[in-house]
N, CA, C and O atoms as a printed pandas DataFrame, in Angstrom:
     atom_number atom_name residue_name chain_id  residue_number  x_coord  y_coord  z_coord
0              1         N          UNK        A               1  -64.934   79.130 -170.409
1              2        CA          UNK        A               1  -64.304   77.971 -170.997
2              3         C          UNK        A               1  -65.211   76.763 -170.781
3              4         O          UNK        A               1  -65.607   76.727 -169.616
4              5         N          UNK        A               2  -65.596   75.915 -171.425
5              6        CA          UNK        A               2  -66.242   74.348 -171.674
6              7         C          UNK        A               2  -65.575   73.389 -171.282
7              8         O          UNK        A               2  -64.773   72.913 -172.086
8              9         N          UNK        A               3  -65.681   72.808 -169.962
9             10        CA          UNK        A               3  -65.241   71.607 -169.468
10            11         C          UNK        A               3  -65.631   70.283 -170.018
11            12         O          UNK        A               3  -65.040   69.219 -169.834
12            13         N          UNK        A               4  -66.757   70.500 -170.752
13            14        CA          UNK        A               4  -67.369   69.480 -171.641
14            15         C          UNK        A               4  -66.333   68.087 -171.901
15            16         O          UNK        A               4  -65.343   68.115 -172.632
16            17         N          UNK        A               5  -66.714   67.119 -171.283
17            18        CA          UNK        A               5  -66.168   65.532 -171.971
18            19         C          UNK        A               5  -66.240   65.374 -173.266
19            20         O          UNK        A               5  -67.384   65.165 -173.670
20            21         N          UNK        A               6  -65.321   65.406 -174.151
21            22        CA          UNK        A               6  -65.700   64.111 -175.260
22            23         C          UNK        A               6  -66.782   63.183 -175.302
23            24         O          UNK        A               6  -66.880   62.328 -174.421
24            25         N          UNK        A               7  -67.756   63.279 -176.409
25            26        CA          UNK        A               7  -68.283   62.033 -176.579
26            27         C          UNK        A               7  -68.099   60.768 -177.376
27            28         O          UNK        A               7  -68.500   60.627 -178.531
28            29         N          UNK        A               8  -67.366   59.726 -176.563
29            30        CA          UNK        A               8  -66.996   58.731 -177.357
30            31         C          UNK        A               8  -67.778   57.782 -177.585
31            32         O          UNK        A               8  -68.727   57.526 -176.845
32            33         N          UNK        A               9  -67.378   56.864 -179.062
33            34        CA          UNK        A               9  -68.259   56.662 -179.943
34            35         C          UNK        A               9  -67.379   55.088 -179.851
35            36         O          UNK        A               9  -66.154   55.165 -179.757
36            37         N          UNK        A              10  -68.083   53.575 -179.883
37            38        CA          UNK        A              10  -67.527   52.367 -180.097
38            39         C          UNK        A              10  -66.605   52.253 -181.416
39            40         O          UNK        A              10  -67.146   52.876 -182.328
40            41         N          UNK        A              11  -65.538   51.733 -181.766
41            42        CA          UNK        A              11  -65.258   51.367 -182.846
42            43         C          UNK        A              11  -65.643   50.302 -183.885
43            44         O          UNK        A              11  -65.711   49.118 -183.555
44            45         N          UNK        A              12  -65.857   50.650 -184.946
45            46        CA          UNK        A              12  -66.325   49.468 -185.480
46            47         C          UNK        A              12  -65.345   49.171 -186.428
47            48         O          UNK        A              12  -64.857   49.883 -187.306
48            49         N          UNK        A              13  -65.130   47.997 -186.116
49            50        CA          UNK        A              13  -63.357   48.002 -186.669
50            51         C          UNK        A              13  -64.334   47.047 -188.119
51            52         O          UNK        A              13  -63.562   47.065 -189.078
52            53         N          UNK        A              14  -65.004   46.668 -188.326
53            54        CA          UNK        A              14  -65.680   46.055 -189.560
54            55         C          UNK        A              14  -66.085   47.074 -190.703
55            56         O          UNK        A              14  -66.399   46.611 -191.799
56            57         N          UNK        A              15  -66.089   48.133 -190.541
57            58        CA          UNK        A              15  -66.063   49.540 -191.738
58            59         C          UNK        A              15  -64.780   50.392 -191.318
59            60         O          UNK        A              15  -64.725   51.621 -191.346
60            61         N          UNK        A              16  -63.988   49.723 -191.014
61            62        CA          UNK        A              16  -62.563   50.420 -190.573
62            63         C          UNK        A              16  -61.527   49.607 -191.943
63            64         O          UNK        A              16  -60.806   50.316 -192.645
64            65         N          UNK        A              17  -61.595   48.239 -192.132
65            66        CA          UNK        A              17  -60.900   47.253 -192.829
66            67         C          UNK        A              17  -61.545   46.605 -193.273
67            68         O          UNK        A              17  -62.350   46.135 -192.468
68            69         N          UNK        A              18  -61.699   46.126 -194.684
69            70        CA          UNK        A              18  -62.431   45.210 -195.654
70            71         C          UNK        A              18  -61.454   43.995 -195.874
71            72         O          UNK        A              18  -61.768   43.100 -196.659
72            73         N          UNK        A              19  -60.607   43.976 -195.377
73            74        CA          UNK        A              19  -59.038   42.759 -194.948
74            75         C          UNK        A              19  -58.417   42.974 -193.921
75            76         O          UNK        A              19  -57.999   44.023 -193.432
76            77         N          UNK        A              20  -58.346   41.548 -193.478
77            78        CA          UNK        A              20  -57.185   41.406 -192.561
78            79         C          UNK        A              20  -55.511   40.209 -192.902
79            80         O          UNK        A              20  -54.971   40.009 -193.990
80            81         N          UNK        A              21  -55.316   39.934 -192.228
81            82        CA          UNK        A              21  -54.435   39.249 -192.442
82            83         C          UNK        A              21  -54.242   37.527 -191.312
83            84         O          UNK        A              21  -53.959   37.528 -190.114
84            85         N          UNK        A              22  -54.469   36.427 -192.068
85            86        CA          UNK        A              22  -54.542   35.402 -191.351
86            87         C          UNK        A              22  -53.399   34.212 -191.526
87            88         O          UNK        A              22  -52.599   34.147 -192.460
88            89         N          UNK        A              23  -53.509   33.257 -190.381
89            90        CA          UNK        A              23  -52.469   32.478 -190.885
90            91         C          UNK        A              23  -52.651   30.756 -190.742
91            92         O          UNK        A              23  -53.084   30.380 -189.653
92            93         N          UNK        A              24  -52.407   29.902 -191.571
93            94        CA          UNK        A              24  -52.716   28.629 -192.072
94            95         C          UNK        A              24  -51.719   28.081 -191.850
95            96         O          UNK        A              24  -50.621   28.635 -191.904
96            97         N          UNK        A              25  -52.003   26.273 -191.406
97            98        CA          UNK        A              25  -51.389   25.152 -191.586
98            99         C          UNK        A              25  -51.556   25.153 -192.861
99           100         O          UNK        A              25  -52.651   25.643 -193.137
100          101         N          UNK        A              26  -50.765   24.714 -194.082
101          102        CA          UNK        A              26  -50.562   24.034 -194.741
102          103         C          UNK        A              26  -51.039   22.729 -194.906
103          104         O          UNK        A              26  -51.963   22.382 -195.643
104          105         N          UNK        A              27  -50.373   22.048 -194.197
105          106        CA          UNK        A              27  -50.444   20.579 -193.647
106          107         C          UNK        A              27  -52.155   20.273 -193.497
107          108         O          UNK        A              27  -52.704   19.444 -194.222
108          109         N          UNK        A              28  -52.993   21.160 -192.327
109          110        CA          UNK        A              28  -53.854   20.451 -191.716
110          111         C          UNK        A              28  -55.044   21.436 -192.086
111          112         O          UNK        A              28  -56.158   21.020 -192.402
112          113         N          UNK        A              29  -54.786   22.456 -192.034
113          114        CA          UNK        A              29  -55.906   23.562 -192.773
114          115         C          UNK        A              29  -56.311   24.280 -192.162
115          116         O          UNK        A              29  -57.208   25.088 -192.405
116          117         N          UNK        A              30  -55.406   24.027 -190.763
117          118        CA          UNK        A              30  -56.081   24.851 -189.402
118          119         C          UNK        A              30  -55.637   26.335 -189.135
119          120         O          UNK        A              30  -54.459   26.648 -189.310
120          121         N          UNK        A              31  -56.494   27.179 -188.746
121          122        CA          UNK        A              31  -55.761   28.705 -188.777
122          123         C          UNK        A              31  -55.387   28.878 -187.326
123          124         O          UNK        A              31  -55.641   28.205 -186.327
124          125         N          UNK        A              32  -54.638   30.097 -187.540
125          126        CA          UNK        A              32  -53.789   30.076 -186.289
126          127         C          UNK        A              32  -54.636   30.618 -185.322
127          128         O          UNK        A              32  -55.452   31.461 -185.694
128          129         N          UNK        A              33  -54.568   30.109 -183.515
129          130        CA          UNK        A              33  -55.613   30.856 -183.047
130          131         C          UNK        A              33  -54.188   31.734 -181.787
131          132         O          UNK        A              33  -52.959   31.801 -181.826
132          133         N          UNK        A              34  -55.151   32.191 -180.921
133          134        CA          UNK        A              34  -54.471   32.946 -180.141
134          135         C          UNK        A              34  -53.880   31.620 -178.564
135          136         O          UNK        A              34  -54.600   30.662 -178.281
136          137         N          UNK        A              35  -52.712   31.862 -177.898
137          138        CA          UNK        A              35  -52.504   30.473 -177.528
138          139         C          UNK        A              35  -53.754   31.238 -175.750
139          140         O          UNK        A              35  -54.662   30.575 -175.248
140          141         N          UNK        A              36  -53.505   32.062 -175.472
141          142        CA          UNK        A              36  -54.057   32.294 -174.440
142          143         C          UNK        A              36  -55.439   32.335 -174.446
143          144         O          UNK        A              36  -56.100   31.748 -173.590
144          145         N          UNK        A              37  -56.083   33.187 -175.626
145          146        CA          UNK        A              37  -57.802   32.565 -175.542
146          147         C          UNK        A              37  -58.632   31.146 -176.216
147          148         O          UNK        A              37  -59.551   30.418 -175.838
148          149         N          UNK        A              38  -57.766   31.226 -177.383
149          150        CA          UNK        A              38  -58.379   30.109 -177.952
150          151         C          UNK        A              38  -59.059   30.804 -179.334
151          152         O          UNK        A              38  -59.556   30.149 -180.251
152          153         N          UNK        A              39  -59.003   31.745 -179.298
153          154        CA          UNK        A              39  -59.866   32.654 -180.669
154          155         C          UNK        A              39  -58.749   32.769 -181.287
155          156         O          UNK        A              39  -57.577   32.836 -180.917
156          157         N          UNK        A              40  -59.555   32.791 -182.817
157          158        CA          UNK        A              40  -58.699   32.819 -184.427
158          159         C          UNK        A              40  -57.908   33.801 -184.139
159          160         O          UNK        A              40  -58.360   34.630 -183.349
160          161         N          UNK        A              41  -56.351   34.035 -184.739
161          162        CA          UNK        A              41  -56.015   35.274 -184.405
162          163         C          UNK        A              41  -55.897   35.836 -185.754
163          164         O          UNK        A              41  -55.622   35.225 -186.786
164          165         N          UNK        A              42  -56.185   37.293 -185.581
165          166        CA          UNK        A              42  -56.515   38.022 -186.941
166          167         C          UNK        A              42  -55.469   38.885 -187.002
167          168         O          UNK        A              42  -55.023   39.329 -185.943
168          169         N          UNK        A              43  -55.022   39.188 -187.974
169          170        CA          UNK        A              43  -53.952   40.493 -187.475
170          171         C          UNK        A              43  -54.437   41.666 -188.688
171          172         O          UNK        A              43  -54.804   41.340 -189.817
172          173         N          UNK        A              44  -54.359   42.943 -188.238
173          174        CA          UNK        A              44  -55.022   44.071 -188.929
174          175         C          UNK        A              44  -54.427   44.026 -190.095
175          176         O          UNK        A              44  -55.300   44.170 -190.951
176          177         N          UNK        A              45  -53.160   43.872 -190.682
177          178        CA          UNK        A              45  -52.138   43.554 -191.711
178          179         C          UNK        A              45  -51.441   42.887 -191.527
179          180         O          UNK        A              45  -51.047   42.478 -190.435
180          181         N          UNK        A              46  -51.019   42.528 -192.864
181          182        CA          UNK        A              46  -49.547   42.356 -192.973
182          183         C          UNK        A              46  -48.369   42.379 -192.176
183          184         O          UNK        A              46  -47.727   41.383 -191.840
184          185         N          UNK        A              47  -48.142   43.434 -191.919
185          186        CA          UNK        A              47  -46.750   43.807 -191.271
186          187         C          UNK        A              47  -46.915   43.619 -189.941
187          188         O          UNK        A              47  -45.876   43.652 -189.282
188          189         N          UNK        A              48  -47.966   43.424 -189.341
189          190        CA          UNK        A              48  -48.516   43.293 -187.837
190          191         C          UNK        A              48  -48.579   41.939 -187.761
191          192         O          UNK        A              48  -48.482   41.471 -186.627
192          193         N          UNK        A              49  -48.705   41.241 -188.603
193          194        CA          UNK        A              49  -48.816   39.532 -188.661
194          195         C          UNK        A              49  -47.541   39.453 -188.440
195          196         O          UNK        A              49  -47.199   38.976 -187.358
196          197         N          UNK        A              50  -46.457   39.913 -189.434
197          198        CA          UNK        A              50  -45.257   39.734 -189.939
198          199         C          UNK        A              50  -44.587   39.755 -188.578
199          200         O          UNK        A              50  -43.924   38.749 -188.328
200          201         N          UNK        A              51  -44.630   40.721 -187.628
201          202        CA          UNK        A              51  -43.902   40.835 -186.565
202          203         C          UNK        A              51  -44.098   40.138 -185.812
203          204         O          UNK        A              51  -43.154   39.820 -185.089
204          205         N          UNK        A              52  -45.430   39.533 -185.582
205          206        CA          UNK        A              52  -45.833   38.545 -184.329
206          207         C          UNK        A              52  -45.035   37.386 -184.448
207          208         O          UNK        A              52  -44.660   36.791 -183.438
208          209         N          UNK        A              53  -44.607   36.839 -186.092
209          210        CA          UNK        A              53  -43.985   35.445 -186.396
210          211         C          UNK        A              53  -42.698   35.776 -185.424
211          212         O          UNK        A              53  -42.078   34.776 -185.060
212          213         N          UNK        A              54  -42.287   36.863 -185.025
213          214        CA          UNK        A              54  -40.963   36.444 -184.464
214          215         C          UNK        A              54  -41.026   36.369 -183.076
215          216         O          UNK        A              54  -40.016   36.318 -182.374
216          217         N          UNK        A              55  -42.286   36.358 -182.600
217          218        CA          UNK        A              55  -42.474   35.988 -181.436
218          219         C          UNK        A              55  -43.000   34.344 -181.204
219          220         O          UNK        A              55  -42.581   33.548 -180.364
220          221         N          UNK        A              56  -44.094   34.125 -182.281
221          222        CA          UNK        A              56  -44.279   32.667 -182.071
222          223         C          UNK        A              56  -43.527   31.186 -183.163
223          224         O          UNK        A              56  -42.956   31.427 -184.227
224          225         N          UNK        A              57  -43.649   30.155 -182.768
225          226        CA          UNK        A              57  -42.765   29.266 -183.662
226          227         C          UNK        A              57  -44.407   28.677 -184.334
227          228         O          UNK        A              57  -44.564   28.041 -185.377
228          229         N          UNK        A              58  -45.268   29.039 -183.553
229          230        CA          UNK        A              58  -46.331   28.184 -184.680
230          231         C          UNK        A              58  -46.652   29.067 -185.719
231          232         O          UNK        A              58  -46.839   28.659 -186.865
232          233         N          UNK        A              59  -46.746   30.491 -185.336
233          234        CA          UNK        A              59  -46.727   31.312 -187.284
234          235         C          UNK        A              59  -45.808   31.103 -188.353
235          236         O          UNK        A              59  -46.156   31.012 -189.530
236          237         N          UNK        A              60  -43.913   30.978 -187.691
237          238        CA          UNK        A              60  -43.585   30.647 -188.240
238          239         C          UNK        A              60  -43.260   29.717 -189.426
239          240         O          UNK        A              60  -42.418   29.816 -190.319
240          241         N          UNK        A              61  -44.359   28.617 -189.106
241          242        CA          UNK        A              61  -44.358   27.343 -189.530
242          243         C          UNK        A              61  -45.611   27.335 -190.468
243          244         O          UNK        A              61  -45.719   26.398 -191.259
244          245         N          UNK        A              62  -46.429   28.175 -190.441
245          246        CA          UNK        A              62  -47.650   28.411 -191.080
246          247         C          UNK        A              62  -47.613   29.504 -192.581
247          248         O          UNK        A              62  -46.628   30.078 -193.046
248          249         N          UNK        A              63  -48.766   29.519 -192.987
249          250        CA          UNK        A              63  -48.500   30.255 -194.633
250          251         C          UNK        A              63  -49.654   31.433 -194.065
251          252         O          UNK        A              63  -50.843   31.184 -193.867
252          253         N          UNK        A              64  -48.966   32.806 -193.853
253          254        CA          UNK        A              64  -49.915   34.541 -194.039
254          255         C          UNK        A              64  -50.279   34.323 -195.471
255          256         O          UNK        A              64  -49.607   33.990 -196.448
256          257         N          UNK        A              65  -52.062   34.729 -195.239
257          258        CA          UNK        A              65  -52.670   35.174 -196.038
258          259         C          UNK        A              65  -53.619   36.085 -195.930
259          260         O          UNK        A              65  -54.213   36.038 -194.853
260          261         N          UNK        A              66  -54.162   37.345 -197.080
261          262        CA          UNK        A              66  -54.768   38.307 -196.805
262          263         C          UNK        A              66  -56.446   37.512 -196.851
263          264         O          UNK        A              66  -56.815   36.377 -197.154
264          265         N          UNK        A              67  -56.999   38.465 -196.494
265          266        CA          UNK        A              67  -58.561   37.375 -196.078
266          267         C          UNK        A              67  -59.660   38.908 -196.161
267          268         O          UNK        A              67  -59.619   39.864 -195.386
268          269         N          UNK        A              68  -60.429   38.750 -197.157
269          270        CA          UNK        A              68  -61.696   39.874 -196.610
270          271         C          UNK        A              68  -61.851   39.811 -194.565
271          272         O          UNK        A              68  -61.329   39.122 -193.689
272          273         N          UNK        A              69  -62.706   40.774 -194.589
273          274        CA          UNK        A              69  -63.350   40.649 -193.502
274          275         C          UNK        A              69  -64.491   39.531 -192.935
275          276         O          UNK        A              69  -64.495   38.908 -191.874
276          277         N          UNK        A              70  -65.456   39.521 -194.058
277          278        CA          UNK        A              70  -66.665   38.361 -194.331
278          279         C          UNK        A              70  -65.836   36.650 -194.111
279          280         O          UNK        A              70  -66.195   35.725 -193.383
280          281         N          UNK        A              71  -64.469   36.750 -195.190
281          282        CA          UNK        A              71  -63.919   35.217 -195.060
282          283         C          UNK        A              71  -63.970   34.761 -193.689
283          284         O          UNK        A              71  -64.675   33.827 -193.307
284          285         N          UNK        A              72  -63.106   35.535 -192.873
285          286        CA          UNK        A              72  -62.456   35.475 -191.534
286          287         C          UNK        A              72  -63.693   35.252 -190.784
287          288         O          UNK        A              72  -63.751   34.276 -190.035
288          289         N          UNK        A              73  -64.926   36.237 -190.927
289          290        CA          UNK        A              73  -65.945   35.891 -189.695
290          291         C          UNK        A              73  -66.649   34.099 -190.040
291          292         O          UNK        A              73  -67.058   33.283 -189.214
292          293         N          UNK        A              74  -66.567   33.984 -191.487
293          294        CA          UNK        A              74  -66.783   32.398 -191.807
294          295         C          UNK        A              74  -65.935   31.497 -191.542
295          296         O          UNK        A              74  -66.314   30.326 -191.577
296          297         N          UNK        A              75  -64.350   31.862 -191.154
297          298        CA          UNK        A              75  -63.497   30.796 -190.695
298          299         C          UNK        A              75  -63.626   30.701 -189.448
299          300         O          UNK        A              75  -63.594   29.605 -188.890
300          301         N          UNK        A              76  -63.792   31.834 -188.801
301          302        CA          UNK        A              76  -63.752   31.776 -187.281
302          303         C          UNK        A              76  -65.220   30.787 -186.715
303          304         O          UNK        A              76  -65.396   29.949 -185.831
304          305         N          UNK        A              77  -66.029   31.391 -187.707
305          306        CA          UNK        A              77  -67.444   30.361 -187.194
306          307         C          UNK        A              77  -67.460   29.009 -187.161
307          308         O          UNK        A              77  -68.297   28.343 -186.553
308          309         N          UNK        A              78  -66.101   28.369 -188.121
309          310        CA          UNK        A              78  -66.340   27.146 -188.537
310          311         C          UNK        A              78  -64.997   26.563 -187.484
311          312         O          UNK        A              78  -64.923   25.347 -187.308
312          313         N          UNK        A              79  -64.112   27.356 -186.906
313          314        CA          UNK        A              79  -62.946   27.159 -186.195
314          315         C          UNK        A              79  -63.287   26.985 -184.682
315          316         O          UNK        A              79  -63.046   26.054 -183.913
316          317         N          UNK        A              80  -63.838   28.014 -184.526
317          318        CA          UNK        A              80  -63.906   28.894 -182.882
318          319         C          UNK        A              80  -64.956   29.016 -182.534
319          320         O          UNK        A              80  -65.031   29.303 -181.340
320          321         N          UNK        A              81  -66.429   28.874 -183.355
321          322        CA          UNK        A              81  -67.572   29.032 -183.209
322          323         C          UNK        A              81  -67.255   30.918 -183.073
323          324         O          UNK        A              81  -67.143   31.646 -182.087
324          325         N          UNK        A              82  -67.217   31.084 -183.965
325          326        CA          UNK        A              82  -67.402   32.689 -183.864
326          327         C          UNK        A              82  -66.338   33.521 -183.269
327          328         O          UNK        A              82  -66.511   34.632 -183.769
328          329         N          UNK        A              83  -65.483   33.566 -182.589
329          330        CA          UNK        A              83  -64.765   34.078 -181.767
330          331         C          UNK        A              83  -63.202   34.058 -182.532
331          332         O          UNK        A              83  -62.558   33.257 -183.208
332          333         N          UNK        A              84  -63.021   35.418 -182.002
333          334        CA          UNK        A              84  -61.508   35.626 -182.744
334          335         C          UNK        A              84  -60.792   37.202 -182.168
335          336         O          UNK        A              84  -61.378   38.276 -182.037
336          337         N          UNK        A              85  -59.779   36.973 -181.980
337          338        CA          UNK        A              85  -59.079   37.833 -181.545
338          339         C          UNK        A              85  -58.113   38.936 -182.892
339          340         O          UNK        A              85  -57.358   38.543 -183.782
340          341         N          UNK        A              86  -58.582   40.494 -182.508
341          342        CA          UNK        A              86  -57.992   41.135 -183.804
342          343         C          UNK        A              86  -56.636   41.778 -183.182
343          344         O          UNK        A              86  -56.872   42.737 -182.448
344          345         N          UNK        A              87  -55.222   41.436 -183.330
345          346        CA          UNK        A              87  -53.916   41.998 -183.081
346          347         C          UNK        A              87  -53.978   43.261 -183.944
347          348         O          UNK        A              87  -54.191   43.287 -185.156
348          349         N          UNK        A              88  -53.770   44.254 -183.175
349          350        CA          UNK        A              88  -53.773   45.896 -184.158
350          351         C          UNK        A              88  -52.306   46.854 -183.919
351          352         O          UNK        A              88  -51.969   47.955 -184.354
352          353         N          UNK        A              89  -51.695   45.945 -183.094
353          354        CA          UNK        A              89  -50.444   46.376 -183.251
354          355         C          UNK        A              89  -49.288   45.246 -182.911
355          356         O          UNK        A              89  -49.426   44.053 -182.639
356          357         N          UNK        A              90  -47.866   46.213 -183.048
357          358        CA          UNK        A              90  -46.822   45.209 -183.784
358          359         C          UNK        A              90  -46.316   44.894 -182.022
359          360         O          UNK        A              90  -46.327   45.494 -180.947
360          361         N          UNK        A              91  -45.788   43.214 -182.724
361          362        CA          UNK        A              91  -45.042   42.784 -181.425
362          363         C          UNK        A              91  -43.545   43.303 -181.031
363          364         O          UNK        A              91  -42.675   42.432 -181.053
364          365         N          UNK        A              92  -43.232   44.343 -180.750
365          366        CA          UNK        A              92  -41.881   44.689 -180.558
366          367         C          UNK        A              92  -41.233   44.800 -179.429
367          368         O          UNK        A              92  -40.043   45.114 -179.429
């Protein structure tokens, strides 16, 4: 029998999703970041965005929108200097 490990491989979550899902002031133009790091927060979809609003009152208040991958690394550069946090699962 082969005790052999798995060889694991990094994810590259950038040829995984060609969209994510982001979220906007209205008002001020600012995207939503994460309150604990400070990075853009990205959410893998839709429905993963969708759930977080019922945890925070500032998504609530903001407008989800779908975003290439490329948009997001240009908002985050111009937001966060590069940095952004990707939510890949639901807040429940």
């Amino acid at each position: 029998m082969n005790n052999a490990e798995p060889e694991l491989y990094p994810i590259d979550i950038h040829n995984m999703t060609s969209e994510v899902w982001l979220y906007v002031n209205p008002i001020t133009g600012k995207h939503a970041t994460s309150t604990i790091t400070g990075k853009l927060a990205v959410f893998l979809n839709e429905e993963i965005g969708r759930s977080w609003e019922t945890k925070s009152t500032a998504l609530k208040s903001m407008v989800g929108y779908t975003a290439t991958w490329d948009e997001m690394i240009e908002i985050s550069k111009i937001q966060t200097g590069g940095e952004y946090e990707l939510f890949t699962t639901h807040n429940n």
